[in-house]
C-alpha positions as CSV (number, residue, x, y, z in Angstrom):
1,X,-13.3,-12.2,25.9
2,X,-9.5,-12.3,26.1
3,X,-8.1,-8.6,26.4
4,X,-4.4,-10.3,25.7
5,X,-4.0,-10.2,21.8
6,X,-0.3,-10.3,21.4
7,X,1.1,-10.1,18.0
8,X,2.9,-12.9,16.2
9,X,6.0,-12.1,17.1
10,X,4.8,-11.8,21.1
11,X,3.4,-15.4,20.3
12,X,6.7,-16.9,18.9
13,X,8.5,-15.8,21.8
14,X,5.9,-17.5,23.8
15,X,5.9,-20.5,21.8
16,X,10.1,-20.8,22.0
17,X,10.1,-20.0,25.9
18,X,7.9,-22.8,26.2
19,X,9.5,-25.0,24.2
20,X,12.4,-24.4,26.7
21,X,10.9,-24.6,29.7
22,X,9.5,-28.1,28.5
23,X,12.9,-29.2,27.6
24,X,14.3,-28.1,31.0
25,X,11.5,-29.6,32.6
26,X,12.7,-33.0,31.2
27,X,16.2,-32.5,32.2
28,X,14.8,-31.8,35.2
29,X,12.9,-35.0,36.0
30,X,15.8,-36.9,34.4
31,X,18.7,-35.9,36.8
32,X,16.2,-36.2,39.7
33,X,15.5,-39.7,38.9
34,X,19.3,-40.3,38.9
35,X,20.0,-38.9,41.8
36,X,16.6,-40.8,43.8
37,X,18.6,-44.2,42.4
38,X,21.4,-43.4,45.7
39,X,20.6,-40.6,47.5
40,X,17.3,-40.3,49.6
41,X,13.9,-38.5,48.3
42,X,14.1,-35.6,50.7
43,X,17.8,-35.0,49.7
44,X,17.3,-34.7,46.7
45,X,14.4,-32.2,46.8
46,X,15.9,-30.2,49.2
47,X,18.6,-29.9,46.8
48,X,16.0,-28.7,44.1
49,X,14.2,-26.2,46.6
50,X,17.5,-24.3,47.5
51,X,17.4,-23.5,43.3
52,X,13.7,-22.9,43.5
53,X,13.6,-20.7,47.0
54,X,16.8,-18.6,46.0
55,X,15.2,-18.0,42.5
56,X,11.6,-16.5,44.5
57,X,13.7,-14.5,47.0
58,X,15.5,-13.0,43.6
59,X,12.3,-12.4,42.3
60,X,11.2,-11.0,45.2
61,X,14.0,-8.6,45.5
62,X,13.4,-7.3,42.0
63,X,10.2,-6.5,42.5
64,X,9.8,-5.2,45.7
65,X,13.2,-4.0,46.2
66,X,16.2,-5.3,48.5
67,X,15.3,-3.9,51.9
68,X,13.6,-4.7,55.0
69,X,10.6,-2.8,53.7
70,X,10.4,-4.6,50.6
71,X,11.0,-8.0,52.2
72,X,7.8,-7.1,54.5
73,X,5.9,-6.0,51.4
74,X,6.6,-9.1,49.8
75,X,5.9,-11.7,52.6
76,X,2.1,-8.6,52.8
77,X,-0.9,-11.1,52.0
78,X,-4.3,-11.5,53.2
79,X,-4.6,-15.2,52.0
80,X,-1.6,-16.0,53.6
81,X,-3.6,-19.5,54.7
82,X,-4.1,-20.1,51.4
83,X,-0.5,-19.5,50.3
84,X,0.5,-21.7,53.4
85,X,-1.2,-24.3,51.9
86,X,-0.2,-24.0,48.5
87,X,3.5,-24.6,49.4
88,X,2.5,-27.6,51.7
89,X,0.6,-28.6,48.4
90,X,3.4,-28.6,46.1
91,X,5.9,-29.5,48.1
92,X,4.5,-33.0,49.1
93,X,3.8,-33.6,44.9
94,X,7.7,-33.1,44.8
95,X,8.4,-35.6,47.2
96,X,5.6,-38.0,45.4
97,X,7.3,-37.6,42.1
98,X,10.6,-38.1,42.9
99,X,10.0,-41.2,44.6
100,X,7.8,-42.3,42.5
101,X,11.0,-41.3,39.5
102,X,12.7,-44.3,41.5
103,X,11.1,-46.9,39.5
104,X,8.8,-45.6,36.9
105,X,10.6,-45.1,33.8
106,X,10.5,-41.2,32.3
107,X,8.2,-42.1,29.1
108,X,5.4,-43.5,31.8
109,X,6.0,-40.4,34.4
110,X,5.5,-37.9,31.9
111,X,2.5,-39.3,30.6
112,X,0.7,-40.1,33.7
113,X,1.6,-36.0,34.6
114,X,0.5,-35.0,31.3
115,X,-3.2,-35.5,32.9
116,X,-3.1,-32.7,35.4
117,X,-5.4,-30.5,33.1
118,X,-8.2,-33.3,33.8
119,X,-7.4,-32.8,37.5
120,X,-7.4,-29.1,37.2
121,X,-11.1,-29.6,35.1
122,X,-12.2,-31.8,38.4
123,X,-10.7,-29.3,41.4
124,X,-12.5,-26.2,39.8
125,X,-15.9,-27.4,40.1
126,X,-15.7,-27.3,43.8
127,X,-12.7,-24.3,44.4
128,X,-14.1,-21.9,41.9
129,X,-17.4,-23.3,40.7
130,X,-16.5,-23.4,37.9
131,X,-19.6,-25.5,35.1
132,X,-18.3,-28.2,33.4
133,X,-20.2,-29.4,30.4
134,X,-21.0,-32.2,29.1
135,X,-18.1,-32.1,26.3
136,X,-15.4,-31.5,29.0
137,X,-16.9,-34.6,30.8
138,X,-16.1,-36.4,27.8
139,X,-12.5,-35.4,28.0
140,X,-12.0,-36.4,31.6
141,X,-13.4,-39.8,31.0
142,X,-11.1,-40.2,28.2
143,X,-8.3,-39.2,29.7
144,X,-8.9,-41.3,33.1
145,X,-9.3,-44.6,30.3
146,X,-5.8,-43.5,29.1
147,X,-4.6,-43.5,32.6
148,X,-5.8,-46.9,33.3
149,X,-4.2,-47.9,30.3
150,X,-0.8,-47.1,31.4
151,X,-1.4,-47.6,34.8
152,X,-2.9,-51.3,33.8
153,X,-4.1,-51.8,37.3
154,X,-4.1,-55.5,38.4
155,X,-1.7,-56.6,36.7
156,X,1.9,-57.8,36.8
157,X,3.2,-54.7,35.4
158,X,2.0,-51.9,37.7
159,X,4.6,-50.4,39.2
160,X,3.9,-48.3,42.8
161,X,6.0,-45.5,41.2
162,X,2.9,-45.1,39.0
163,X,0.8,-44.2,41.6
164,X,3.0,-42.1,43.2
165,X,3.7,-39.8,39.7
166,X,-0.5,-40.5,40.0
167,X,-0.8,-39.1,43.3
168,X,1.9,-35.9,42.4
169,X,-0.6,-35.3,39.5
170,X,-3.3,-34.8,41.2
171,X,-1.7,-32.7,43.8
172,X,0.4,-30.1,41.2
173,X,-3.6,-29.7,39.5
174,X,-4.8,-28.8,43.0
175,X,-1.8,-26.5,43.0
176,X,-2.7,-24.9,40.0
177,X,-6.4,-24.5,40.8
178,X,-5.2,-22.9,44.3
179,X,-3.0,-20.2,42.1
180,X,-5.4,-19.2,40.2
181,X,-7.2,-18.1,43.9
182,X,-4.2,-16.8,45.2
183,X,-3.0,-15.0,42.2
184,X,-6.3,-12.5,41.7
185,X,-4.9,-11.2,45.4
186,X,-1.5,-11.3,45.6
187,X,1.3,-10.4,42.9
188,X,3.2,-13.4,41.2
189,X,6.7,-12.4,43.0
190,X,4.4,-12.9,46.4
191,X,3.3,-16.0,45.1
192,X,6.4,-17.3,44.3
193,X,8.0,-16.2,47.2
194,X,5.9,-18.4,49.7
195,X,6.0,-21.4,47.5
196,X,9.8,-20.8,47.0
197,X,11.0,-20.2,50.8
198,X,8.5,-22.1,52.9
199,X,9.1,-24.9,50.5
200,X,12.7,-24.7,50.7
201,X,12.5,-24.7,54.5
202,X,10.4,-27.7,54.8
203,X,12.1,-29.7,52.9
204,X,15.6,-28.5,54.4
205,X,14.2,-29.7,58.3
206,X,13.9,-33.3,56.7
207,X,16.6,-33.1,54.1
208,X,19.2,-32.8,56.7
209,X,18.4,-35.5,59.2
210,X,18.8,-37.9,55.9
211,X,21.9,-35.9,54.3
212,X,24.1,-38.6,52.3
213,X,27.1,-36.5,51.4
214,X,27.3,-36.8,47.4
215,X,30.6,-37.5,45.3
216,X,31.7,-35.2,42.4
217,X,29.8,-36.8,40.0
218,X,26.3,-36.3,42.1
219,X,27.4,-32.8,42.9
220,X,27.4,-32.2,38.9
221,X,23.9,-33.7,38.4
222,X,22.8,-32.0,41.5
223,X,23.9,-29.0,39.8
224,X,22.2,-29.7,36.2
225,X,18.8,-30.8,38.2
226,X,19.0,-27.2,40.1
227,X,20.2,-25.0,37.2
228,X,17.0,-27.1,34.8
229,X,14.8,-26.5,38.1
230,X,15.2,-22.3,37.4
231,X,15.7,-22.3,34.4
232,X,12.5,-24.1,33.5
233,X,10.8,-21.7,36.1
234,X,12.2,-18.6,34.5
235,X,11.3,-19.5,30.9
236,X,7.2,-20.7,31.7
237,X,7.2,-17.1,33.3
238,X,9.1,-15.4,29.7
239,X,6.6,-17.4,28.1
240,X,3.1,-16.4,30.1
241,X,4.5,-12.8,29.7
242,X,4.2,-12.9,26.2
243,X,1.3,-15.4,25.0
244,X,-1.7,-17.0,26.7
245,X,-1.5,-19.9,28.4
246,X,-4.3,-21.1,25.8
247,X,-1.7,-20.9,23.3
248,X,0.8,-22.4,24.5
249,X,-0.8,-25.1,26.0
250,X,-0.3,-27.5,23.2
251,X,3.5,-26.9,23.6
252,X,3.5,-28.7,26.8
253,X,3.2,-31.8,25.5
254,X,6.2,-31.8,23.9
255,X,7.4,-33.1,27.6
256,X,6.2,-36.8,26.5
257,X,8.7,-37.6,23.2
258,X,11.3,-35.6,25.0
259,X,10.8,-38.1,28.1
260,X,11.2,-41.5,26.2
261,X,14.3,-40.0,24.4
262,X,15.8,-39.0,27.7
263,X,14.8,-42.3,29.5
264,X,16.2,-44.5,26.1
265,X,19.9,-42.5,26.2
266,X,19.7,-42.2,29.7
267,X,18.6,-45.3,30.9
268,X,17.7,-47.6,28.4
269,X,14.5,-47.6,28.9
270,X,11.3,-48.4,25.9
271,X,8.0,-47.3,26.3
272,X,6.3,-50.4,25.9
273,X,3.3,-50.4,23.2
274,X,0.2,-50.6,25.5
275,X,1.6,-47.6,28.0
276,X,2.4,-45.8,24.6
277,X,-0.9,-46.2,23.4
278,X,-2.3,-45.2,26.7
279,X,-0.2,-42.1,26.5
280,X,-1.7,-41.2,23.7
281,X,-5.2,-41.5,24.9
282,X,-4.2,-38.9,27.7
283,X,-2.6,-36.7,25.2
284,X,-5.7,-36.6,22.9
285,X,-7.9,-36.0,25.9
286,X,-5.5,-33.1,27.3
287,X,-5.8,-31.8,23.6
288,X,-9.7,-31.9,23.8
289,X,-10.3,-29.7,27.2
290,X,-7.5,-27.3,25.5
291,X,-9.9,-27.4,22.3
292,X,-12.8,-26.3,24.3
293,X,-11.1,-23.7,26.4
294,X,-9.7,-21.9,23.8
295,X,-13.2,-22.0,22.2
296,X,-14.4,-19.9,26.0
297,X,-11.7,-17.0,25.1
């Protein structure tokens, strides 16, 4: 049983802060893509990381307190392999989905991400044993038809930025699988903090080498895709702290109509029928395994 039973004005606030976190998120992926169309991929995540890793070294500092002792309590971890590799892990799905933002319209990258939770379902079998039944098998199989769908492999339309925002998919589940590991030992400003610094430092030692110094206008966007890039960080924390992930869940697919409208003013850019209808195969399949896990709480 769930020992979390906020109240409905705890769940509200949960609901709102992920509502904004989604919207962020979309911002997010927007001014990356514009950036990707001149700059190079590693730029542009650095870029995102110095947001990201000065947001986990505040977070840090809050919690453990802005010293020398505090820094070596917060770096203190006896999965620190495991935290190593979570970094590594998340940082290479940045670098897929930005370049893979270079070409694949927003409406189709949000979609394709918007199967994670079948990837999650898949990486817990072997990472935490998890059992998976026969109705969450179901779910996966829809949700990999709605996937082939949009990707429509074989034909004229697939676009290699597909299986890039594919590949980035499959790495942020494995990401999220390794959290749930890491976060039963270590405190979520510990967690943050390796993700956060070591990810900001890798990407920095290729970032420079292929620096492309950005006009006034980039500088602006770069600024929107950092300031979205905490922001949306902050609020999906707000919102954990006061409802279950369970219940918010749903929320998160908000990210897909908020995509095509950014991608339409943006870029001009239609979802196209089939890859809408695709999308909402993966939808109704993400909405199935949320069905059943709230049915386990």
């Amino acid at each position: 049983m769930n020992n979390f039973a906020p109240n409905s004005s705890d769940i509200r606030r949960g609901i709102a802060f992920t509502i904004a976190s989604v919207l962020l998120f979309g911002m997010q992926d927007m001014t990356a893509k514009i950036l990707v169309q001149d700059y190079p991929v590693a730029q542009v995540v650095m870029m995102r990381y110095w947001a990201f890793g000065l947001f986990a070294i505040y977070l840090a500092m809050r919690h453990f307190g802005p010293t020398l002792a505090g820094a070596k309590q917060a770096i203190q971890s006896n999965i620190r392999g495991l935290q190593i590799l979570r970094a590594i892990v998340l940082l290479v799905d940045i670098l897929l989905f930005a370049a893979g933002l270079r070409t694949l319209p927003l409406g189709e990258a949000a979609a394709i991400t918007l199967t994670f939770p079948i990837f999650v379902t898949l990486f817990a079998i072997p990472l935490l044993g998890e059992k998976v039944g026969l109705f969450r098998w179901i779910s996966v199989a829809i949700g990999f038809v709605g996937v082939l769908v949009v990707l429509r492999p074989g034909s004229a339309v697939l676009d290699v930025g597909a299986i890039y925002i594919l590949a980035a998919t499959m790495l942020f589940a494995l990401y999220v699988v390794l959290t749930r590991m890491v976060a039963q030992k270590d405190s979520t400003a510990t967690c943050m903090l390796y993700v956060g610094v070591l990810g900001m430092a890798g990407s920095s030692i290729v970032g420079v080498f292929v620096w492309q110094p950005p006009d006034l206008a980039a500088w602006g966007v770069a600024f929107l895709l950092m300031a979205s890039t905490t922001g949306a960080n902050y609020f999906v924390m707000r919102a954990m702290a006061h409802a279950p992930a369970s219940v918010v869940q749903p929320f998160n697919y908000l990210l897909l109509p908020w995509a095509m409208v950014l991608s339409f003013i943006i870029f001009g850019q239609v979802m196209d029928v089939v890859a809408l209808v695709g999308a909402m195969i993966i939808v109704f399949s993400g909405l199935m395994v949320w069905m059943r896990e709230r049915q386990r709480v």
